[in-house]
C-alpha positions as CSV (number, residue, x, y, z in Angstrom):
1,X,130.4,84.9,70.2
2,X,130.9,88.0,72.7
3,X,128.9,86.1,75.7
4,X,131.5,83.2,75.0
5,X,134.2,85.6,75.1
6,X,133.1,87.3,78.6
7,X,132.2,84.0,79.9
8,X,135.7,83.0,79.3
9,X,137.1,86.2,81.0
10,X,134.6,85.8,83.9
11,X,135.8,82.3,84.3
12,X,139.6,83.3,84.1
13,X,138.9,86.4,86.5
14,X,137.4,83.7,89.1
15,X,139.9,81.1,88.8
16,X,142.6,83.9,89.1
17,X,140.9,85.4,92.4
18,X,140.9,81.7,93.8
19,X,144.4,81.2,93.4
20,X,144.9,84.5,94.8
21,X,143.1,83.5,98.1
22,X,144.5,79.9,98.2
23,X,147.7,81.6,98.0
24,X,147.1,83.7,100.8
25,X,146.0,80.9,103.2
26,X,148.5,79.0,102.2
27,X,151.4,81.2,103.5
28,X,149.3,81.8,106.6
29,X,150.2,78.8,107.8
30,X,153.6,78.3,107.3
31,X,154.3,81.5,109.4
32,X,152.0,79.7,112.2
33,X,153.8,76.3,111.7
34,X,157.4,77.7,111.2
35,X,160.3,76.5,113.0
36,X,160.4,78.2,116.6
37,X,164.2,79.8,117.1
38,X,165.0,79.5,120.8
39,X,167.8,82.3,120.6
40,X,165.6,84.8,119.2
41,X,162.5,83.7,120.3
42,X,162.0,81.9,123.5
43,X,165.4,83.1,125.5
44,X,163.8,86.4,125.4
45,X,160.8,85.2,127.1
46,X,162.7,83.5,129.8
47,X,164.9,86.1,130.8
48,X,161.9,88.6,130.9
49,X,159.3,86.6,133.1
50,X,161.5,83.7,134.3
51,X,165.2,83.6,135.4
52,X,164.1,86.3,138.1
53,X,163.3,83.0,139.9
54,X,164.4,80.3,138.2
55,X,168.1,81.7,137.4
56,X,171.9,81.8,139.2
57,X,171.0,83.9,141.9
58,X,166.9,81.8,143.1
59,X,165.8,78.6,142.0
60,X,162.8,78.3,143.2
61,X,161.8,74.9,143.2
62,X,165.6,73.8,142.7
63,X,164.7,74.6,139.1
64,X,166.5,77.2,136.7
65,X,165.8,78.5,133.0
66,X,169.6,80.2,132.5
67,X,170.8,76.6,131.8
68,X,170.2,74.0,129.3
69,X,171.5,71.1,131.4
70,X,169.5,72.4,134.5
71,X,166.4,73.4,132.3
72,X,166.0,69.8,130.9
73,X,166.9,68.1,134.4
74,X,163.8,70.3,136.0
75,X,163.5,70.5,139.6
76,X,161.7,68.8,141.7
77,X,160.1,66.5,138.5
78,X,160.9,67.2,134.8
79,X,159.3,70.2,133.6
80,X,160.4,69.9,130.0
81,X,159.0,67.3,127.8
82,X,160.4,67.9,124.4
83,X,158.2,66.9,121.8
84,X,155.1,67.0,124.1
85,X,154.0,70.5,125.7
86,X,150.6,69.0,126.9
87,X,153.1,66.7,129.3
88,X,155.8,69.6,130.4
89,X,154.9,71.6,133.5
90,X,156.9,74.5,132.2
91,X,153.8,75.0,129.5
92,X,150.8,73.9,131.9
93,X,151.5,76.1,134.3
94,X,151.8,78.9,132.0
95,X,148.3,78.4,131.0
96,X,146.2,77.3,134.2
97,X,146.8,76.5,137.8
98,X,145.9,72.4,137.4
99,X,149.6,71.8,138.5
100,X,150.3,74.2,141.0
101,X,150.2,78.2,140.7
102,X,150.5,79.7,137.6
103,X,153.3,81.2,136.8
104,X,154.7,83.8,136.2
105,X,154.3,83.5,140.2
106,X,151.8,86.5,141.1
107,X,152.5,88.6,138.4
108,X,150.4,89.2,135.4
109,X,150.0,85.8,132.9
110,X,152.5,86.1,129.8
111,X,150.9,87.6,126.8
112,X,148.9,84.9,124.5
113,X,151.6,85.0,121.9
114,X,154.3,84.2,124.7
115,X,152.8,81.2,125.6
116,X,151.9,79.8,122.4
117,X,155.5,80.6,121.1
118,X,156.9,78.5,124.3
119,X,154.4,75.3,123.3
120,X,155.2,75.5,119.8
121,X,159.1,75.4,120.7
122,X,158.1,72.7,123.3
123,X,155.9,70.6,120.6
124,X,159.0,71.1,117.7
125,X,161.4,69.5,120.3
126,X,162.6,72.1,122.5
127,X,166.0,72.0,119.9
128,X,168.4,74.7,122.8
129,X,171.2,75.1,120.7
130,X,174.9,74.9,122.1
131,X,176.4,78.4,121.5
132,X,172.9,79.8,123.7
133,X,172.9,76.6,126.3
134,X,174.2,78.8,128.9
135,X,176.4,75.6,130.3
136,X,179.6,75.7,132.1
137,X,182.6,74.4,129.6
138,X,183.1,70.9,130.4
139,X,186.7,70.6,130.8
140,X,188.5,67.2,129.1
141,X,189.1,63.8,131.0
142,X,192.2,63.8,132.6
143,X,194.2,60.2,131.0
144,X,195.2,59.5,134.1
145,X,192.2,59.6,136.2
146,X,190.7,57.6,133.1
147,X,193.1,54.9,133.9
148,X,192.7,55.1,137.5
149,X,189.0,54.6,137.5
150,X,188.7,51.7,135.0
151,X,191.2,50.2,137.5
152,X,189.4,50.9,140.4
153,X,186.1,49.8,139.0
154,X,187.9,46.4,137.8
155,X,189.0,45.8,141.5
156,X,192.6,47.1,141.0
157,X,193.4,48.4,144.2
158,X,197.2,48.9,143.0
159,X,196.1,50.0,139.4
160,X,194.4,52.6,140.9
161,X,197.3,53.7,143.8
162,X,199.9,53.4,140.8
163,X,198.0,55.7,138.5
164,X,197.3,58.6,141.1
165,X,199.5,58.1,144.1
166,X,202.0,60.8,144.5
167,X,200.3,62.8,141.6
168,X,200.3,67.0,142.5
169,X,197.0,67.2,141.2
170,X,195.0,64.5,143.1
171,X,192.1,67.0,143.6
172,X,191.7,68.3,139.9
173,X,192.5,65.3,138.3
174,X,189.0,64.6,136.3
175,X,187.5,61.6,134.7
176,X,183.8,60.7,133.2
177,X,181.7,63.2,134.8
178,X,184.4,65.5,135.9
179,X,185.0,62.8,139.2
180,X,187.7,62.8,141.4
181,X,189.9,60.3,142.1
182,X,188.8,61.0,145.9
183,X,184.8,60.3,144.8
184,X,185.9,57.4,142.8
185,X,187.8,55.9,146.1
186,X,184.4,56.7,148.4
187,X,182.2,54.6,146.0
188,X,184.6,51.8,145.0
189,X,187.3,51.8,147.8
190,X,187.3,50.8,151.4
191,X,188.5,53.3,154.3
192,X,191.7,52.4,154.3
193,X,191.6,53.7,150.5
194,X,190.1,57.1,151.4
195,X,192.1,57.8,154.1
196,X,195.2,57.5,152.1
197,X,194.2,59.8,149.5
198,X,192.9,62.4,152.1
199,X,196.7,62.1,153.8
200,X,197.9,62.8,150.2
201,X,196.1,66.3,150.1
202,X,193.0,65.1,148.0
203,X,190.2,68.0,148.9
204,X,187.1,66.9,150.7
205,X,185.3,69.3,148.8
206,X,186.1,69.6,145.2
207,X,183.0,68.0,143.7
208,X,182.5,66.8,139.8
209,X,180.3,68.5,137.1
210,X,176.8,67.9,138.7
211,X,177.8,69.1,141.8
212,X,178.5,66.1,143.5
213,X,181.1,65.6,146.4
214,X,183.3,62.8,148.2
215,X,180.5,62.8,150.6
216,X,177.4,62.5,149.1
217,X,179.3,58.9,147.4
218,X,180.6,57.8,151.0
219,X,177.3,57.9,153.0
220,X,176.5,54.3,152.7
221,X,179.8,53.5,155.2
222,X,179.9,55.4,158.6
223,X,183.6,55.2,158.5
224,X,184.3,56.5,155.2
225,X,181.5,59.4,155.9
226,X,183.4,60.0,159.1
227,X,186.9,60.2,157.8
228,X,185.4,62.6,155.1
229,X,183.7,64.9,158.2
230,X,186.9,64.7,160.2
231,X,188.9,65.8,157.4
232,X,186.4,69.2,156.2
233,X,183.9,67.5,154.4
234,X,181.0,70.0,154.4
235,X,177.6,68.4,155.6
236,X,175.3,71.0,154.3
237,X,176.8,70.9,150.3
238,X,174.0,70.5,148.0
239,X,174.3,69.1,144.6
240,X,173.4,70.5,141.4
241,X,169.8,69.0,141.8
242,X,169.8,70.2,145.7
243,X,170.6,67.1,147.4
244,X,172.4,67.3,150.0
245,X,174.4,64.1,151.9
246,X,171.8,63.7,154.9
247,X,169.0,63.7,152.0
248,X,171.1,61.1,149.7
249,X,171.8,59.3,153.4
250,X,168.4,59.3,154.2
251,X,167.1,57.9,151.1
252,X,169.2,54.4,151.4
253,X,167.7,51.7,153.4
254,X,172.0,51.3,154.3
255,X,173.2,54.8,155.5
256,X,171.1,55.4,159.3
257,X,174.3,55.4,161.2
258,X,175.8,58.2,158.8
């Protein structure tokens, strides 16, 4: 009767011991598995090692880490593959120099931890919340310029001239992608178009949300690229992925003589 008894208590003191240590591996992984925070997790990392040279002020390889909207463009190619760290650059070259230098550039490799934190966040889906995304506000389509441009686009020369002709703010009126009507007349319109709305006082210059100007849309038609030139278009703007007109000129088959 006593063996049975301290067989039954060995038996209990075993099976308690194992649920001990499945309990303890078990909550060993969901700490390695749990959901990666980019606020308070991988910002940190990024503004330590990374916006040095990939921020407002450098963007080495026309690529930036301050902004969501320029982080998930990339640079030169896409750097962040959201779902898929083994395919985004921004991980590889953490961890080798297959793809070019590994960064940080010539300084000491990020700390173990660090890296495996950014492929983690990388592998989960690279979620970049809004209230951290570090984007300028996108100001609200202007009605107008909404109307304008579906004109315009239809082949409604007059549609168009009736919905911003005469208008004060020709140069900050903004539709779809923060355009001007002045972009929307180098792409759609003729030179006859452009010209009027440069005699009106439409800037040149002002660009949309990605950087973008009158320009870099006219290059196609020497004489809309040269009304746009002869009236302070500047030559040398670059975009917000660092194209510039002679590079978006020099990349269509039509746009030698510009």
């Amino acid at each position: 009767m006593r063996g049975r008894v301290l067989s039954t208590a060995f038996l209990a003191f075993v099976a308690l011991t194992s649920v001990r240590l499945l309990s303890q591996q078990g909550s060993a992984a969901p700490e390695k598995d749990a959901r990666v925070d980019f606020a308070r997790d991988v910002r940190p990392i990024l503004q330590e090692h990374c916006v040095e040279c990939h921020g407002d002020d450098k963007q080495m390889n026309n690529f930036r880490l301050d902004r969501r909207s320029d982080a998930m463009r990339g640079g030169t190619i896409t750097v962040i593959g959201p779902g898929s760290a083994q395919s985004s650059r921004l991980y590889l070259r953490l961890i080798g120099e297959r793809y070019g230098a590994r960064m940080p550039f010539k300084r000491d490799p990020l700390p173990p931890d660090q890296i495996d934190t950014i492929k983690r966040w990388i592998d989960q889906g690279a979620v970049w919340p809004d209230a951290v995304s570090g984007d300028l506000p996108v100001k609200p389509f202007d009605p107008v310029a909404v109307k304008a441009f579906d004109a315009i686009r239809a082949g409604d020369r007059q549609g168009f001239l009736a919905a911003v002709d005469g208008n004060a703010q020709l140069s900050t009126l903004r539709g779809p992608d923060g355009d001007t009507p002045l972009m929307m007349a180098a792409l759609y319109g003729d030179a006859a178009l452009v010209k009027r709305l440069l005699d009106a006082g439409a800037d040149p210059k002002a660009g949309n949300d990605a950087g973008a100007t009158p320009l870099m849309r006219a290059v196609d038609d020497l004489e809309k690229t040269r009304l746009l030139v002869e009236h302070g278009a500047s030559v040398t703007a670059r975009s917000g992925n660092q194209r510039t007109p002679i590079i978006i000129a020099a990349s269509m088959a039509s746009s030698p003589p510009a």
